[in-house]
LUMMARGU-123039 format. One record per residue (C-alpha): residue in one letter; y, z, x. Coordinates in Angstrom, 2 decimals. Layout:
// residues N
> A/Y/Z/X
...
This chain:
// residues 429
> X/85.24/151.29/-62.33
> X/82.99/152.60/-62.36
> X/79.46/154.13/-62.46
> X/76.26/154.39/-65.16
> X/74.21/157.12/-66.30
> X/71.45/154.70/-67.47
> X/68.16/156.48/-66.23
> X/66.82/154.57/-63.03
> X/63.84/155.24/-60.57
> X/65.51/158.53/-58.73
> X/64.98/162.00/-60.49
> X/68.60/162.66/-61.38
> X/70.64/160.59/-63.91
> X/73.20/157.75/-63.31
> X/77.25/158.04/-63.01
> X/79.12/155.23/-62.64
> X/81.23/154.94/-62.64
> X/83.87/153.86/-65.21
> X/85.90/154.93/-63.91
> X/83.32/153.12/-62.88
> X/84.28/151.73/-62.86
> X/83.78/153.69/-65.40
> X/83.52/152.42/-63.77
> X/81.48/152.46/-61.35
> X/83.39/154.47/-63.16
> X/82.91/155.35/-66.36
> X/79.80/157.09/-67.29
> X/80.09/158.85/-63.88
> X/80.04/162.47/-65.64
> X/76.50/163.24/-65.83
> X/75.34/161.84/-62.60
> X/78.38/163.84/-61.00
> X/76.76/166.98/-62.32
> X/73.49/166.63/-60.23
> X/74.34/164.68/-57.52
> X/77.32/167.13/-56.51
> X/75.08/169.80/-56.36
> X/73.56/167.96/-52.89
> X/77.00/167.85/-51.25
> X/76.71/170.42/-49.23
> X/73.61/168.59/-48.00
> X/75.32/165.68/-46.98
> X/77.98/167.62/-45.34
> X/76.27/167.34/-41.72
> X/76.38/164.79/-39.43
> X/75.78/162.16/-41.46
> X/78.52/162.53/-44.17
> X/81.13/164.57/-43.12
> X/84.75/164.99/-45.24
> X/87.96/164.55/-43.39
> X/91.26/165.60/-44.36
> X/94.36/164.15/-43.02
> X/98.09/163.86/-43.68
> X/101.04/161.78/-42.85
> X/104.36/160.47/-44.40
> X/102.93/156.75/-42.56
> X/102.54/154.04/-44.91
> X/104.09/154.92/-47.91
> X/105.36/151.82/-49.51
> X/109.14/151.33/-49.65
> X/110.10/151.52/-53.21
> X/108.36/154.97/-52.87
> X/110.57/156.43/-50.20
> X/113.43/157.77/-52.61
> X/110.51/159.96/-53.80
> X/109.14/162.80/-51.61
> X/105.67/161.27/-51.25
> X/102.61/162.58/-48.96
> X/99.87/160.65/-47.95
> X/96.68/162.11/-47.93
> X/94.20/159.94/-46.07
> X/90.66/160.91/-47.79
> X/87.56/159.60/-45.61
> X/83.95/159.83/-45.75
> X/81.19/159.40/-43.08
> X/77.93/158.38/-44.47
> X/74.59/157.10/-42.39
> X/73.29/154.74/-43.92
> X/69.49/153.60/-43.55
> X/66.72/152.82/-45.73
> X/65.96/156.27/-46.06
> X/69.18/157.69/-46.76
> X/69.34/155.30/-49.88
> X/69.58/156.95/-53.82
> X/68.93/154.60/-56.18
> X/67.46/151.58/-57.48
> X/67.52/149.40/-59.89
> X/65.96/149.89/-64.09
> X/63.92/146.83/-63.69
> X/61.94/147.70/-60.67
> X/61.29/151.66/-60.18
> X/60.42/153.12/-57.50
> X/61.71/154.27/-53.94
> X/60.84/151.24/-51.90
> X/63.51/149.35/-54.60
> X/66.09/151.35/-53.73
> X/69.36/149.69/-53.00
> X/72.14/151.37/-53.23
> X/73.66/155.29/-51.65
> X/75.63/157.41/-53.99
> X/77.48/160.24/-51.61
> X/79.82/163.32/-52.14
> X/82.46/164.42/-49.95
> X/84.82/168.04/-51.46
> X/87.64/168.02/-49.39
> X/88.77/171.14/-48.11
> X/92.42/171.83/-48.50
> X/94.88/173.67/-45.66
> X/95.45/177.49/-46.05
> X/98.38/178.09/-47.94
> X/98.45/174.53/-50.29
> X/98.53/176.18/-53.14
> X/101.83/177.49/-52.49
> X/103.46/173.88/-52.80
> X/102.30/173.69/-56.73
> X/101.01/171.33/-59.01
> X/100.89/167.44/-57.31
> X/100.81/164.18/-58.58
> X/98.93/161.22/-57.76
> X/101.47/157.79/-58.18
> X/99.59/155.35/-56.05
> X/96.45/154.85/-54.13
> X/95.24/151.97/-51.18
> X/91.48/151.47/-50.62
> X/90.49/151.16/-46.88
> X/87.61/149.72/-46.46
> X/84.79/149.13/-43.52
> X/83.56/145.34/-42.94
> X/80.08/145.15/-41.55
> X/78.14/142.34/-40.17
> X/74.80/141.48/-41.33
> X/72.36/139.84/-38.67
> X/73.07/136.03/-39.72
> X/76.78/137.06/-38.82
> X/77.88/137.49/-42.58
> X/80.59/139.94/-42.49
> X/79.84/142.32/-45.86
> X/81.39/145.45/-47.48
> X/78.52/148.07/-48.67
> X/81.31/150.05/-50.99
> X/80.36/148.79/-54.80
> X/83.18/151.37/-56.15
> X/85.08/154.85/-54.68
> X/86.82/156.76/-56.86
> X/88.74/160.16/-56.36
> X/87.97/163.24/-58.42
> X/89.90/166.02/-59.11
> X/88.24/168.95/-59.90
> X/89.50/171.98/-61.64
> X/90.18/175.77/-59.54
> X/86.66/177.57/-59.48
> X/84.81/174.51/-59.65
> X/84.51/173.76/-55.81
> X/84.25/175.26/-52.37
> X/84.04/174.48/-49.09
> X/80.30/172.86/-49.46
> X/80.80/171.85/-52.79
> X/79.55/174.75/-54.96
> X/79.51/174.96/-58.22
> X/80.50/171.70/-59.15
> X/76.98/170.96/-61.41
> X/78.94/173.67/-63.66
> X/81.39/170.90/-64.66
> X/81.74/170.36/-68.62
> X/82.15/166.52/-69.88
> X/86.31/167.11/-70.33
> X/86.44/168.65/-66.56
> X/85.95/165.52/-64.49
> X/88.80/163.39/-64.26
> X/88.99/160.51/-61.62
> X/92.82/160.10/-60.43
> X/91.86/156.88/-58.09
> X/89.52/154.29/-58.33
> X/88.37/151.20/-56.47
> X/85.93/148.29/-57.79
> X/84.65/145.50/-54.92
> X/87.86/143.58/-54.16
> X/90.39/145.41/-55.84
> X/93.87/145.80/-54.47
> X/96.07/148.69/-54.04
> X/97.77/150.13/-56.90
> X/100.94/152.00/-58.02
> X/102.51/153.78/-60.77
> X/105.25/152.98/-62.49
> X/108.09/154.81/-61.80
> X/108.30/158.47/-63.58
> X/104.87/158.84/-63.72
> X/101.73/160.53/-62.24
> X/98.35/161.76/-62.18
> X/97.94/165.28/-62.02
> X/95.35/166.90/-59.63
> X/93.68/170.14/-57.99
> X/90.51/169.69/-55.71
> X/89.80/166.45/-54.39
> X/86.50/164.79/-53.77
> X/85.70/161.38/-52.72
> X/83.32/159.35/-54.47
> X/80.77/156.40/-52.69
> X/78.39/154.27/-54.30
> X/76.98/151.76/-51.78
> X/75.43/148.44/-52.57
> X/73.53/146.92/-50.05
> X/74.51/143.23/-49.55
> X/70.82/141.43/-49.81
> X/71.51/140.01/-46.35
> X/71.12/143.42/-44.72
> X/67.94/143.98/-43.18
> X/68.09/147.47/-40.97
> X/67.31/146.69/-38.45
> X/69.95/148.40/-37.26
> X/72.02/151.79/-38.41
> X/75.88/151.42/-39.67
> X/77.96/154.09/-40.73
> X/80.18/154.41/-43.90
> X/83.55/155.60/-43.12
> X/85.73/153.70/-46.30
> X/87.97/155.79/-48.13
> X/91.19/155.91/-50.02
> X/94.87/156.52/-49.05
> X/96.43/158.51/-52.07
> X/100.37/158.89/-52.44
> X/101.40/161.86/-53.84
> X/104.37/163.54/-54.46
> X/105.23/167.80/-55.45
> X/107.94/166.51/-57.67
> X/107.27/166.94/-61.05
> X/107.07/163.06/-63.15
> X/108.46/162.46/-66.29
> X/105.40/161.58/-68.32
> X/101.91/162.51/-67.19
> X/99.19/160.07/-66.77
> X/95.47/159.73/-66.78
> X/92.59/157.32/-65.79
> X/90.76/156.74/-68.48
> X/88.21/154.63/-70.24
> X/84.80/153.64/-71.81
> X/81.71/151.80/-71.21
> X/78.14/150.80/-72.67
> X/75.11/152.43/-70.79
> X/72.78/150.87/-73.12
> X/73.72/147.12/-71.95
> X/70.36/145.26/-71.92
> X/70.52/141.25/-72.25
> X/67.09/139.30/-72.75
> X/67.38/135.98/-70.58
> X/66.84/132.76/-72.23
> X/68.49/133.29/-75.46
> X/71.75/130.93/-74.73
> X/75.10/132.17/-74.92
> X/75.45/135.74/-75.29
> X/78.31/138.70/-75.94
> X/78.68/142.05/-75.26
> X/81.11/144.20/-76.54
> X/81.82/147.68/-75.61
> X/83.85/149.66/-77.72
> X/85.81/152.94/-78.28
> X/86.16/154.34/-82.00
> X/89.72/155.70/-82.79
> X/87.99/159.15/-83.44
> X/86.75/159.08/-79.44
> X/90.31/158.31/-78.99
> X/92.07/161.01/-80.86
> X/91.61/163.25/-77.98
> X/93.91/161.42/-75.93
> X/96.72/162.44/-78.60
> X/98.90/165.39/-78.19
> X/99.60/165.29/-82.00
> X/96.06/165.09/-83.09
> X/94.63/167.92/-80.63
> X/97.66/170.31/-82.19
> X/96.89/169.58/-85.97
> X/93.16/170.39/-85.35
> X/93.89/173.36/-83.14
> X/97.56/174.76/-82.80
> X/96.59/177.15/-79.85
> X/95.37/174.38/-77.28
> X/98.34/172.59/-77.91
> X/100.16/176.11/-76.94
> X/98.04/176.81/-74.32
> X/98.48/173.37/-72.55
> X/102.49/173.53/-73.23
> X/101.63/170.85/-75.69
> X/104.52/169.89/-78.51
> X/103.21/168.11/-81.85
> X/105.29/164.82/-82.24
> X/105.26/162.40/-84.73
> X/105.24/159.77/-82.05
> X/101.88/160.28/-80.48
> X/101.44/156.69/-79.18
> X/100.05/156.32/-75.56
> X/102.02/154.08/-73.12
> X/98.99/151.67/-71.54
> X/99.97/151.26/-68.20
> X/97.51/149.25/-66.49
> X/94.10/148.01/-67.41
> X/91.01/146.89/-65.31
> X/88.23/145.14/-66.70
> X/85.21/145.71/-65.35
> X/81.86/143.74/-64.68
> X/80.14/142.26/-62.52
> X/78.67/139.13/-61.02
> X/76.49/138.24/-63.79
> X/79.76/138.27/-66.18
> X/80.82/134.54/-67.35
> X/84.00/136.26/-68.93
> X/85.63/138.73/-70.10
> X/88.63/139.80/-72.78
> X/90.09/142.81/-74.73
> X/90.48/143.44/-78.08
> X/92.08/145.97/-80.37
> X/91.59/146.61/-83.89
> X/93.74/147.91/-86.66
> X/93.01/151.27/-88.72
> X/91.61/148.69/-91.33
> X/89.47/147.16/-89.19
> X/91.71/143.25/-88.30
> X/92.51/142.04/-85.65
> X/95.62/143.66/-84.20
> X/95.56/141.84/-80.38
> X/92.38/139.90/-78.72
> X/93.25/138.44/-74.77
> X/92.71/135.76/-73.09
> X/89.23/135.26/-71.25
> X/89.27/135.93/-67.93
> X/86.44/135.37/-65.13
> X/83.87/137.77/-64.02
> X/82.70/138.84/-60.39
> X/84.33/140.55/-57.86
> X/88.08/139.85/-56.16
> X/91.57/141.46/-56.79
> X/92.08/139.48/-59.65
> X/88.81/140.46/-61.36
> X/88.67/144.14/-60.16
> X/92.26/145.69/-60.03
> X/94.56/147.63/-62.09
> X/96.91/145.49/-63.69
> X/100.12/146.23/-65.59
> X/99.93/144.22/-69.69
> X/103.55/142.97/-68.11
> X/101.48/141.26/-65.55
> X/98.66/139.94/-67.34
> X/101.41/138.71/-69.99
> X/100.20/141.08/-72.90
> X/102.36/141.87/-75.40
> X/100.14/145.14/-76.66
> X/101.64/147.91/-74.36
> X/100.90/150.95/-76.25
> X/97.95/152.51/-78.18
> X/98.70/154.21/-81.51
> X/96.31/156.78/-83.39
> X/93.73/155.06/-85.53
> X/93.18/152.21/-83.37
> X/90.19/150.97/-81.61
> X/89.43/149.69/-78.53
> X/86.64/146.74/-77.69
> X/85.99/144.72/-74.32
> X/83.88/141.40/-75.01
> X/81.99/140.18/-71.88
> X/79.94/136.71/-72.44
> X/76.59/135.98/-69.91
> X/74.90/132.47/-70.54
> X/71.36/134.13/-70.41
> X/69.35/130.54/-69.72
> X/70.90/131.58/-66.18
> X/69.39/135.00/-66.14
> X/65.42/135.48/-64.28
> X/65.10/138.97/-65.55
> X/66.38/141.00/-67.75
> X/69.93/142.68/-67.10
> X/70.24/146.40/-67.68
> X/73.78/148.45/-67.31
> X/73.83/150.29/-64.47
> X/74.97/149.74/-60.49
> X/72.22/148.24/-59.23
> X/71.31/144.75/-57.50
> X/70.89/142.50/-60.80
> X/72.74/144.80/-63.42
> X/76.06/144.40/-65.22
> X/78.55/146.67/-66.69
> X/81.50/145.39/-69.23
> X/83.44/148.66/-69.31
> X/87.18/148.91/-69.33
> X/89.17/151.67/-67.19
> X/93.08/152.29/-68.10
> X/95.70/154.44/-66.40
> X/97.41/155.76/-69.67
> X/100.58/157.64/-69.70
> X/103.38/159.27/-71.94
> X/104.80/162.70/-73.11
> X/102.48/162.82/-75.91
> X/99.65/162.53/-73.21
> X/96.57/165.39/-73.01
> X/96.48/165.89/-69.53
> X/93.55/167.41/-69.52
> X/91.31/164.91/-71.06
> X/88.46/163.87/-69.27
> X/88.37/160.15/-67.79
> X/84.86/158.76/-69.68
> X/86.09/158.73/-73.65
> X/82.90/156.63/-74.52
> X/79.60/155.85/-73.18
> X/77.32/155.02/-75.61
> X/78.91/152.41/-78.06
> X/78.37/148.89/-78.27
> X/76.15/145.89/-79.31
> X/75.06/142.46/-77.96
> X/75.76/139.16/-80.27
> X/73.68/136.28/-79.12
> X/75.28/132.95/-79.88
> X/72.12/130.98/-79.31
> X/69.96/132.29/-81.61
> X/72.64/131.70/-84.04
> X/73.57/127.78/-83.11
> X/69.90/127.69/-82.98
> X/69.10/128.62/-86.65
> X/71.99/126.73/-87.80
> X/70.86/123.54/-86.31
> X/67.63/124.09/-87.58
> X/68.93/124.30/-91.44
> X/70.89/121.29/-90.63
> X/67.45/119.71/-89.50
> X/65.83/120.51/-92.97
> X/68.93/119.73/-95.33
> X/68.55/116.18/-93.56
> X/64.75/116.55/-93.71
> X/65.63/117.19/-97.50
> X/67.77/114.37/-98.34
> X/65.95/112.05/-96.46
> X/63.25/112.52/-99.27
């Protein structure tokens, strides 16, 4: 998912992205601001956008729908100098372990003619690499796609630091592991201008002593045909994570407040202002519950496990999930439908809220854990492909950044068995 915008030792501020992740992606809007603005410095020989198209490897059950493939690719160098970022914990360039890299692609003459398209499914390639005690790695922590809005971009990327926070909207997304993904039938993800996202970990093994080039991307399926219901990625995270070690058991929880969420209502957006519902062919309904289609998870390695939870207007307990394991793998990093993770909650309704719990047993931990991307840092973030005909389109993907807290279990068994101790103590004498 997903990306931070937790301040770390470079001079610009963090993405990730929830989608990433926000993941990876999520909290990717404020890094994407600066860091685009360098794309058409990257745009040499050493990360160069590609372009192509073919009606190859569209999945079966798509082929009753006119579907493109548009094969997105980047080409990044990677060497110790060409690395971004590093992590919270140690500052400074000669920590830096990890490459976040732009690439606008430039569309044929004469696209625009075909009208509005819609993303309904996406495949992550990715490059394998071999680190010098033969481990074969991946450097790609996340890629996700961006679509940004007509006047935004050109053919080296200018203008996109002019993006407001509602503008950037991912319509793809890839976490370490994850598998490829498709909508459900009659729906999609609109878009305009593509850009590919990177944001390279190196593995710890990797000692360059040799240079490797980046060429991962994604394979989006798209189709002209107008969908039934729109949908959106969208999601939330916590960029002020920060977990103490030695303190036992320990639970974050990252959450969304129904008034972050109201935005994502058609119905809401027209009673507070009639003319954007007008002006995006919006119709007030009373049923302005959002289908969830799919849900990822996010975290990362440090993660014991993690659930989701959402609350009633008044606060209960409306659906909590089962726990499931942290890391990376397909399991623990892909879109999955609620069908397929056996959920009965399917649909978010206006006043709800949102929370994802993720539990770390910090006696493990040798330092402390901030959010971000970095070697050593977690996330606990969730990213959702939402999708109905009460949907705002136009919505941006991160609905929350900022909101969460930390419970620590072991302080609390702690001070309970220690009033235990004295009651005994007590009746003892």
């Amino acid at each position: 998912m997903t990306t931070s915008t937790a301040p770390k030792s470079k001079s610009f501020p963090q993405a990730a992205i929830l989608v990433v992740a926000l993941v990876g992606v999520l909290g990717i809007w404020t890094l994407a601001k600066e860091t685009l603005k360098a794309a058409d410095q990257t745009s040499g020989p050493s990360a160069i956008s590609f372009l192509q198209r073919s009606s190859q490897g569209v999945p079966a059950h798509l082929h009753s729908t006119r579907i493109e493939t548009i094969r997105l690719r980047g080409h990044q160098t990677v060497t110790r100098e060409t690395l971004t970022e590093g992590p919270r914990l140690h500052p400074g360039k000669q920590h830096f372990d990890s490459l976040e890299a732009y690439f606008p692609h430039e569309e044929p003459v004469g696209w625009e003619r075909g009208g509005q398209r819609y993303v309904v499914g996406w495949k992550p390639v990715v490059s394998q690499h071999k680190c010098a005690d033969g481990s074969e790695v991946e450097f790609v922590h996340h890629m996700n796609v961006l679509s940004l809005p007509k006047g935004k971009t050109g053919p080296s990327g200018a203008g996109q630091a002019d993006l407001n926070d509602g503008e950037l909207n991912l319509v793809a997304s890839y976490d370490r592991g994850a598998a490829e993904f498709h909508l459900a039938p009659g729906y999609g993800i609109p878009f305009e201008h593509l850009t590919l996202e990177y944001h390279l970990l190196m593995p710890k093994c990797w000692d360059f002593s040799s240079e490797a080039v980046e060429t991962s991307g994604m394979d989006l399926f798209v189709t002209s045909e107008k969908p039934e219901n729109l949908a959106v990625v969208y999601g939330f995270t916590d960029e002020s994570l920060h977990i103490e070690p030695g303190q036992g058991m320990a639970e974050q929880v990252t959450m969304i407040k129904p008034e972050a969420l109201m935005v994502a209502f058609a119905a809401q957006l027209a009673a507070r202002n009639p003319k954007a519902a007008s002006a995006t062919h919006l119709t007030p309904t009373l049923d302005a519950g959002i289908n969830l289609l799919a849900m990822h998870l996010h975290s990362h390695e440090l993660t014991k496990s993690k659930s989701f939870e959402v609350l009633n207007p008044d606060g209960s307990v409306l659906f909590r999930s089962q726990e499931e394991p942290g890391g990376y793998g397909p399991k623990q990093q892909s879109f999955i439908t609620p069908q397929e993770k056996g959920w009965p909650y399917k649909r978010i309704e206006p006043g709800q809220a949102l929370r994802v719990h993720c539990t770390y047993d910090t006696n493990k931990l040798k330092a402390v854990v901030y959010g971000g991307t970095s070697n050593g840092e977690e996330m606990c973030s969730a990213l959702m492909i939402l999708g109905g005909p009460s949907l705002v389109s136009s919505v941006g993907t991160v609905g929350s950044h900022d909101q969460g807290f930390l419970k620590v279990f072991g302080r609390t068994l702690q001070s309970a068995l220690a009033g235990i101790k004295d009651d005994m103590q007590r009746l003892m004498w």
